[in-house]
N, C-alpha and C positions, 0 to 999 in steps of 0.2 A: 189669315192675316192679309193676304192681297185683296179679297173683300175690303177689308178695311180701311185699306192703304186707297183703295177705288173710290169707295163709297164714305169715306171719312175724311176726306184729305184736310180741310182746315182744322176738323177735330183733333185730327192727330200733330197738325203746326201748334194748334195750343196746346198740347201737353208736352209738348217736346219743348215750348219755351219753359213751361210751367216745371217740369218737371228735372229731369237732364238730359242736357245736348245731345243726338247721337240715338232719339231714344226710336227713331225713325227706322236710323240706319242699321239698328241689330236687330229690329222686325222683321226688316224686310229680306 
């Protein structure tokens, strides 16, 4: 998931608007 979080950063801004709030911060 840190991969992710590295390597995805704006991908993961738009799902977290898209999707629900927060969805960042229980990933990580």
């Amino acid at each position: 998931v840190k991969y992710i979080l590295e390597n995805c950063k704006e991908d993961m801004d738009f799902f977290n608007t898209w999707f629900e709030k927060g969805i960042i911060s229980r990933l990580s």
